[in-house]
C-alpha positions as CSV (number, residue, x, y, z in Angstrom):
1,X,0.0,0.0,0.0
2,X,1.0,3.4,-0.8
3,X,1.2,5.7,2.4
4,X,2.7,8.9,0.4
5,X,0.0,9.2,-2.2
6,X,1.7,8.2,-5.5
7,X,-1.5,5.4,-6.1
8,X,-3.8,7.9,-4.9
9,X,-2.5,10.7,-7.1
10,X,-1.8,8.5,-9.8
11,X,-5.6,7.5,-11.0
12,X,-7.4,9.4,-13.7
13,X,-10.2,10.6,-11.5
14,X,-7.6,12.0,-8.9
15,X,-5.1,13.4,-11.9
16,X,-8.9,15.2,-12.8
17,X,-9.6,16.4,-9.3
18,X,-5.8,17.8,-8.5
19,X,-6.2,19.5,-12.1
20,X,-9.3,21.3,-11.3
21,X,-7.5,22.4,-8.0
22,X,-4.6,23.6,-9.1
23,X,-7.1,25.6,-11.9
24,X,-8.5,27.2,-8.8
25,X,-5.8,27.9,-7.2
26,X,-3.9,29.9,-9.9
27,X,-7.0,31.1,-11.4
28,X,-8.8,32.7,-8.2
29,X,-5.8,33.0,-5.6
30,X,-2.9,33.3,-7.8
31,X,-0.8,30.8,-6.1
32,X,1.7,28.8,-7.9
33,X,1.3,24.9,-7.0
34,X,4.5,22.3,-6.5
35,X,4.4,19.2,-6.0
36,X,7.3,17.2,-4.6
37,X,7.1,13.5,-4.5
38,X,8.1,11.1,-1.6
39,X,11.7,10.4,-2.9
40,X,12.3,14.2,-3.0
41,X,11.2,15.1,0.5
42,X,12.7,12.1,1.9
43,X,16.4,12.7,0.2
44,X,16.2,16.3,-0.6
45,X,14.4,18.0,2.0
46,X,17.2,21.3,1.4
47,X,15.9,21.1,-2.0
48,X,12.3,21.0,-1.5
49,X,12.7,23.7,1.2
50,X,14.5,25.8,-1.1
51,X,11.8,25.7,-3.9
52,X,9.5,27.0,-1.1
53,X,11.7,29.6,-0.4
54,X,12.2,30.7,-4.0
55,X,8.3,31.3,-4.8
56,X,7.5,32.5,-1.4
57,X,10.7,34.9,-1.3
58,X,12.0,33.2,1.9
59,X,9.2,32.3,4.6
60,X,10.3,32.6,8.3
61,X,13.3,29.8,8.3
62,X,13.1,29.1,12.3
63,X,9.2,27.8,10.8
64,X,10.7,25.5,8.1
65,X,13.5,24.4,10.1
66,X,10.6,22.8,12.7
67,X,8.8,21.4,9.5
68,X,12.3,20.1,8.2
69,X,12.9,18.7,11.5
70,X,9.6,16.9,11.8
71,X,9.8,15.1,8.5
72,X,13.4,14.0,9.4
73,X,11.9,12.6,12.2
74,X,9.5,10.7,10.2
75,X,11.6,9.4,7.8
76,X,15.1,9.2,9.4
C-alpha cells in the first residue's frame, strides 16, 4: 500500500480532481502549486525547502527548520 500518495494521485479521476485544484488555485488566488514526491522530501528536503523559499521569497526559516525537523523525524 502506498502511504505517500503516488496510487492515490496517480488515477485518472484524482489526476482530474488535482487539475481542477490547481485551476482554482492559480485562477482565483494566484498561487503557484509544486508538488514534490516522496523520494524528494525524503532525500532532498534542502531542495524541497529551497523551492519554497524561492516562490515564497523566503518564509520565516526558524518555521521551516521545525517542518524540516519533523519530516526528518518521520523518515530518518
Amino acid at each position: 500500500m502506498d502511504l505517500y500518495g503516488k496510487a492515490y494521485h496517480s488515477t485518472p479521476a484524482q489526476k482530474e480532481r488535482d487539475r481542477k485544484k490547481e485551476y482554482v488555485l492559480k485562477k482565483h488566488y494566484k498561487l503557484k502549486v509544486n508538488r514534490f514526491n516522496i523520494d524528494q522530501i525524503k532525500n532532498r528536503l534542502n531542495w524541497c525547502v529551497g523551492k519554497v523559499h524561492e516562490v515564497t521569497d523566503g518564509p520565516r526559516k526558524s518555521l521551516w527548520q521545525q517542518v524540516g525537523e519533523v519530516i526528518s523525524g518521520l523518515y530518518g
